[in-house]
Each structure stands twice: as structure tokens, then as C-alpha cells.
Phi, psi and omega in degrees: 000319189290300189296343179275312183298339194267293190303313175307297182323320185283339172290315186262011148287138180235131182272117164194154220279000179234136192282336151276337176297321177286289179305333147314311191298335211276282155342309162292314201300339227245344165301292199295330159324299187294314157272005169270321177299319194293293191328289179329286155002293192264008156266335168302314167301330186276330192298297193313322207269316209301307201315261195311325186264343201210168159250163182296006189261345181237027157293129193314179162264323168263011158311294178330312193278330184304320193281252176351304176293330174315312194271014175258332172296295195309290177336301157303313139350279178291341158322309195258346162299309169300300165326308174292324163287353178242347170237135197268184188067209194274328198321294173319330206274300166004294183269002151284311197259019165276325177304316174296310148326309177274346157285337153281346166255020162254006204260329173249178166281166192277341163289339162310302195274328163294317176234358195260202178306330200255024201274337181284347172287332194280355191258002168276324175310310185293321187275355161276321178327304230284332188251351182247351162227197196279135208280021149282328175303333180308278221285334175284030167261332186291321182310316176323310181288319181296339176289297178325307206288319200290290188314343183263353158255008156304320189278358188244127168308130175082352184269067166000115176270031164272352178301321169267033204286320174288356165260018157312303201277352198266329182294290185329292193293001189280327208290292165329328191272306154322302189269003184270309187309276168336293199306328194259353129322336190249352154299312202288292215284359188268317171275321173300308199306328189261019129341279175304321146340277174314294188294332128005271167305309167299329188260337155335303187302315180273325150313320163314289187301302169325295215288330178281340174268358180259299153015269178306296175335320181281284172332321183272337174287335180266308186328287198294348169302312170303316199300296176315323156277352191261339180285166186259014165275153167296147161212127172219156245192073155278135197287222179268333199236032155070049178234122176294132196232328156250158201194151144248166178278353174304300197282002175276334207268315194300300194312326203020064156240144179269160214296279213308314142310344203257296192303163184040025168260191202226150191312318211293316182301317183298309169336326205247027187270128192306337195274339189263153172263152197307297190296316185297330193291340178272318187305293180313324201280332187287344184267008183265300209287310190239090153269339174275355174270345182299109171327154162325276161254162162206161195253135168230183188248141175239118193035260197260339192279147176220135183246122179278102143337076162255159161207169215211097155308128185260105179267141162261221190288337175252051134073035192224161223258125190250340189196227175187116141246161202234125210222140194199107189231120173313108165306326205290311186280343173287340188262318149295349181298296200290344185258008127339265165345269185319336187271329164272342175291310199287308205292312193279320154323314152321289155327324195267339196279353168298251185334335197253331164284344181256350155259350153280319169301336126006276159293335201239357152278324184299317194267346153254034165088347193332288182281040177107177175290152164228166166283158175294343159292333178278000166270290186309333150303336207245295187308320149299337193294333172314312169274338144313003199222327196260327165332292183295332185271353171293288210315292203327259246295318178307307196293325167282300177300352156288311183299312172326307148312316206245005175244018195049037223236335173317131185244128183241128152258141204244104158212186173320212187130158193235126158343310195267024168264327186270336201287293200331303181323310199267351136330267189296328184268009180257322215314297168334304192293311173286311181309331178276327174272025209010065179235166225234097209253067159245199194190181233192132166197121225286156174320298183330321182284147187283149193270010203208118200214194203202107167193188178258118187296318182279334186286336185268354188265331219249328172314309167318312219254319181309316173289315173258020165289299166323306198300304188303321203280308221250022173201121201276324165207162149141230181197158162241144206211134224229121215214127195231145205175173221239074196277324142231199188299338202245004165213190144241164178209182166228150169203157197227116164216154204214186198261015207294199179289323179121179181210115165311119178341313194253043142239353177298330170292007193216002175281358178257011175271133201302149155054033191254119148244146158300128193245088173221196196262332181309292179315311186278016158291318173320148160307137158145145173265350170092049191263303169334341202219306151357284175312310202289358190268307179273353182297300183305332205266325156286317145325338187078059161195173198262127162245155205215123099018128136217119172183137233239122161306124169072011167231334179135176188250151174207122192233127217231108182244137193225124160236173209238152192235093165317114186279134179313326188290346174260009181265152186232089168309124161279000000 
């Protein structure tokens, strides 16, 4: 059924480069179809009935003609039919509807047709005009009809030909109607086609512009493919649901796991890797699992190894979380230096606190006369060596507590205390130092606070005393102010502020780094390895608290240290 249906459809196509000229042809072919089946149809039907009722030798005369015009319409039919698929343009439809036209003033009598029953046959001709050829042709099939009409009312006695003005005027307005109709059919198909034209192009333009970013895409994609196997850090690329989805090969080498263990596993599985300990194994699955709740990095040990760790949450284009990648960079040589490092820092810092302590004491029996009198240059003498001596052993204890720090070995005791034991402490032990640089050393301590507060006294005095040794180093006239307070309910804090030089903004980030000072000519007159802001930044940082920066070149700093105030019932005293 469908290939009988495929063939018709080919018949009654007609091929050609103008799209309205085929669809007219197409319009005839599928008209004149329609009357070569009625013809068939009805000679057959007139041959069957002639056949059973008369022999052919007794057929009416107008049997005869019925039978004959039928089969010259059929004939005519197929004529114009052929015509129409090999020859383009009007010519087929043209000469239908002249046929047709001369064929309706043969189809009645001539009063039926001027005026009678058949007069409604001349209004088929305008409206085929109108749809098989260009819709102007409506009005020369009615001038056509109106010719016809007149000679065939020429042949009738007594008939005005004024007579035939309404039907004139009625031809004119079908013809009109007809072409109004026709005409916005052939705009509508006209404005569809440079639609299609236009859209035509656009998805070209765009079928272009796609073949070309998926190109770059392929190109940028073989890069990061290269780039991702040639580094010696590790990487892997998990998806949403914690499946290794990507792997380099650095990292089957960091891991000593082979591709396959690694790739389409899942965190949980890489966790459960023979070389990590319960705490590195909590450590990772918490930085696979949370990487934005996560330090940037963290270093843990995998078997002989020690690796530094980051991850990253992976987004697309609509800002939503697709995935995790994880970078894993051998550590191990860097890690044995610093704990190298650390272990001659404490050690030798140790060793000096012997001798700088037996040389002071020394110095300090020689200045009271202990072994006899001295002259006053030999006291001013015994007193710098005294203060160059107490110098040193601040750098030492700085040098041992950064090593303590950074080798974890530091301990805190936690017990009560009363603000105002630490303000006094650190007060008395600064005062002389502001008095010698005539600058003006108070302190301040708001209602709000509690009078009863649960930390380590000492570790928090030597934080105090750091800052505010800092502020006296770094301010030349003015005051330091030294201020202990409540900013909410859940926490307290100190802060130290002073009239000193100020600190540049793009060095504020870096003053809390080991063995750091602002390096301008004011600063390196000063003493000092840049330790101090060091210690209390980690000190604070062992605490569970914060230190926070504000400081203006050339008006002053104000170092703001917030700790959590921790309720007695929960402290277990050493």
C-alpha cells in the first residue's frame, strides 16, 4: 500500500526550480487525475448499463454524445496531463481553463446557462483560474465568462443583453474575491518560503559556529589531557556521586596503586588504602567529602610517604556542584627538612639557654659588687651586656616555641584566672620599656567582662606581652592602649592599639608569617627574627581564636585577638 501511495505522490509531482510554478502543476496534475478516474468511472458505467439494456446499434444520439464527449474529456484529460509534466509554466493550466470555459457553454441549453440552473457552472473556471495560475488570471477567466454569456444570449430570442449586467456584476465580484483569496495565499506562501530561507541560514550559521567550538573544545581538551598527564602531581576528578572518574599517571606512581584500582573507585574505597592510619583516613574522606568546608590543604602520611593534599569543588556553567577534584603532591622531602629543622631549632635553642643564662648571672653578681667594686663605666658596661643578654634569650624562648609549635610538642594549661592578674602582669612587665621610649602604656578593662575568665595565663600573657612589645618597637612617640572586652556574649577579647607607623596594606598579609617583618628602612633598624606575631598567631590559633589587623600608614595598628569563653564546668584543670 505504501509503494502504490509513494508512486502516485511521484506522479503527481512535478519537478521544478520555481516553487510556486510546482505547486500549481502539482494542483492540476492532481485536478486532472481526478477527472481522468470520473471519466473512466463513467464510461464504464455508461458501456455496463448501454451493454445489458440496448445493443450498440440502437443508442440514443444523445447516448452516443455522452459516450464520445466523455471519452474526448478523458482523452483531453490525459493530454494535458502529460503536458503538464514536461512543460513548465502556464500553458497546461492556461489551456484547461479555456477548455473548460468552452466546455460549460456546451454542458445545458442556452437559456439554462445565461439564466437557468447552469449559470453557477461559469464561476468554476474564475476560481481554478485563481488557484493554478497567478491570481490575477480570476479576473480574465470572468471577462472570458462574460464573453461566452453574451454570445449564448445572442442565440436567445427577446433577451436584453442589459440583462446581463447582474450577472455581470456578481461575475466581477466572485473574480474579486477569487483574487483577493488566491493573492494572500501566494503572500503567506511567500513570506513562509524566505522564512525558511532565513532559517535555512541560521541553522547553517549555527551548524557552523557548533562544528567550530566543538573543534576548540576537541583541541582544548587534548591540551588539558596533555597538560594533566605530563604534571608530576597527582590527580583525580570525582564525580557527584564520590566515583574516580579521572586519574593521571603521576598519581597510580605517588599511590604505588596500579590505574585500575584507583580509576571508577569510590572515596570511601581510596580511604581504605593499606598505607593510611585511622586519623589520615578521617582526614582525607573529610577533605573528598567537604572540600569547601576543608583547609585549602592538608598534609597527611600514606605509608613512608607524606603528601600534601588539596581539593576543590568542581562547577558548571550554572554554578552547581558537579563533582571534586583532589591534587596529591609528594611531600616527603620537604617534610623530612622541616622536621630536620625543627629538631636543631629546639635543640640549639636549648643549648643557648644554658650559657646566656650563666652569663647573665654573671654580669648581673659583677654589677653588684659581688667580686669587688666597679667604676660606673664598668656598670654601664655590665648593664648593656645585661640588656643584649635578656635580647637574646627573648629570641631563644621565641625560637623554642616556634619549634614546639610547629613539631606539635606545645601544651597548654587551662585554668582560672582573673583579667585583671593578666592586664596588671603585662602592664608591669612592659612598663620600663614604654618609659624608656617616653610613650604612654595604659589599659582598660570594660564592666562587660567577666570577672572570672578559664585559659592558660601564661600562654596568654606571653601573647600580650608580644603585641604589646610590637606596638613599643614600632611607635616612636604617642601611646599604647591596651584594652580587654566582651565584642559578644560567646566570646572576649584584647586588643592593643597604638599611634606607631602603621603597617601597608599589602603587607598586612604577611606579617603573621615566621621570620617576616615589613621590609622598609624605618622597620630593619629594629631587632628582632620576625617571630613574634608568629608565635601569637599560632598561639591564638591553638586556642580556638582569632587575631584580626586595622592599620592606617602613618597613624597606627590595632591588633584585635577573640577567644570563646569557655564555661567552667567544661574545663578539666592541670
Amino acid at each position: 500500500m505504501n509503494v502504490v501511495l509513494r508512486r502516485i505522490r511521484n506522479w503527481l509531482d512535478v519537478p521544478s526550480d520555481d516553487p510556486d510554478d510546482a505547486r500549481r502543476r502539482k494542483l492540476l496534475n492532481i485536478i486532472l487525475a481526478g477527472f481522468i478516474v470520473l471519466c473512466i468511472l463513467l464510461l464504464l458505467t455508461l458501456l455496463i448499463w448501454l451493454q445489458f439494456t440496448k445493443p450498440s446499434n440502437e443508442w440514443s444520439a444523445d447516448e452516443k454524445i455522452l459516450f464520445w464527449s466523455t471519452a474526448g474529456l478523458l482523452l483531453t484529460s490525459i493530454l494535458l496531463f502529460v503536458a503538464n509534466r514536461l512543460v513548465r509554466g502556464w500553458s497546461a493550466s492556461g489551456l484547461f481553463i479555456v477548455f473548460m470555459i468552452i466546455g460549460i457553454s456546451f454542458a445545458d441549453q442556452p437559456e439554462q446557462l445565461v439564466t437557468g440552473r447552469s449559470l453557477f457552472l461559469f464561476t468554476i473556471p474564475i476560481f481554478l483560474a485563481s488557484m493554478l495560475l497567478p491570481s490575477w488570471t480570476a479576473f480574465i477567466a470572468a471577462l472570458l465568462d462574460m464573453a461566452i454569456l453574451a454570445i449564448l444570449a445572442r442565440q436567445l430570442q427577446n433577451f436584453p443583453l442589459s440583462s446581463l449586467f447582474p450577472t455581470y456584476i456578481g461575475l466581477a465580484f466572485i473574480s474579486l474575491l477569487a483574487w483577493l483569496s488566491a493573492r494572500g495565499v501566494e503572500i503567506s506562501l511567500r513570506d513562509l518560503r524566505r522564512l525558511n530561507i532565513e532559517l535555512d541560514q541560521r541553522v547553517a550559521d549555527r551548524t557552523r559556529e557548533l562544528s567550530a567550538s566543538l573543534a576548540r573544545e576537541r583541541i582544548e581538551a587534548g591540551r588539558s589531557i596533555a597538560i594533566l598527564e605530563s604534571i608530576t602531581d597527582g590527580v583525580i576528578v570525582f564525580d557527584i556521586h564520590g566515583k574516580a572518574i579521572v586519574v593521571n599517571p603521576a598519581t597510580t606512581q605517588l599511590l604505588n596503586l596500579p590505574r585500575d584500582q584507583v580509576i571508577n573507585s569510590s572515596i570511601s574505597d581510596l580511604t581504605r588504602s593499606k598505607g593510611l592510619d585511622a586519623n589520615n583516613r578521617s582526614i582525607l574522606g573529610d577533605l573528598l567529602t567537604n572540600p569547601g568546608q576543608q583547609p585549602a590543604s592538608y598534609r597527611l602520611h600514606w605509608g613512608k610517604k607524606t603528601f600534601s593534599v588539596s581539593s576543590a569543588q568542581v562547577f558548571d556553567t550554572e554554578e552547581t556542584p558537579i563533582g571534586t577534584v583532589a591534587i596529591f603532591r609528594d611531600y616527603t622531602h620537604e617534610a623530612e627538612i622541616e622536621k630536620m629543622k625543627d629538631t636543631i631549632l629546639a635543640t640549639v635553642s636549648h643549648e643557648l639557654r644554658t650559657p646566656l643564662n650563666a652569663i647573665l648571672g654573671h654580669v648581673e653578681m659583677l654589677k653588684e659588687a659581688v667580686y669587688g667594686p666597679i667604676n660606673e663605666r664598668q656598670a654601664r658596661a655590665s648593664e648593656r651586656v645585661i640588656s643584649n643578654t635578656h635580647r637574646l634569650l627573648d629570641i631563644v624562648s621565641d625560637l623554642l616555641d616556634q619549634a614546639q609549635i610547629q613539631a606539635g610538642k606545645m601544651s597548654l594549661k587551662i585554668h582560672p584566672f582573673k583579667p585583671n592578674d593578666l592586664l596588671d602582669n603585662v602592664l608591669g612587665l612592659m612598663f620600663k620599656t614604654a618609659a624608656d621610649k617616653h610613650l604612654a602604656l595604659t589599659g582598660e578593662i570594660e564592666p562587660e567582662l567577666p570577672e572570672i575568665l578559664i585559659g592558660d595565663l601564661r600562654r596568654l600573657q606571653q601573647i600580650l606581652v608580644n603585641l604589646v612589645n610590637n606596638a613599643l618597637k614600632f611607635t616612636e612617640k604617642g601611646s599604647v592602649h591596651i584594652r580587654l572586652f566582651c565584642p559578644d556574649r560567646k566570646h572576649w577579647a584584647m586588643e592593643v592599639q597604638d599611634t606607631g607607623m602603621g603597617i601597608p596594606e599589602d603587607e598586612q598579609e604577611h606579617i603573621f608569617d615566621p621570620f617576616r617583618q615589613v621590609d622598609n628602612s624605618m622597620t630593619r633598624k629594629y631587632a628582632g627574627f620576625g617571630l613574634g606575631l608568629s608565635i601569637v598567631n599560632q598561639l591564638v590559633a591553638l586556642m580556638g581564636g582569632d587575631v584580626a589587623v586595622k592599620s592606617t600608614v602613618g597613624v597606627g595598628s590595632v591588633f584585635t585577638v577573640t577567644f570563646p569563653i569557655v564555661q567552667t564546668g567544661g574545663i578539666q584543670h592541670e
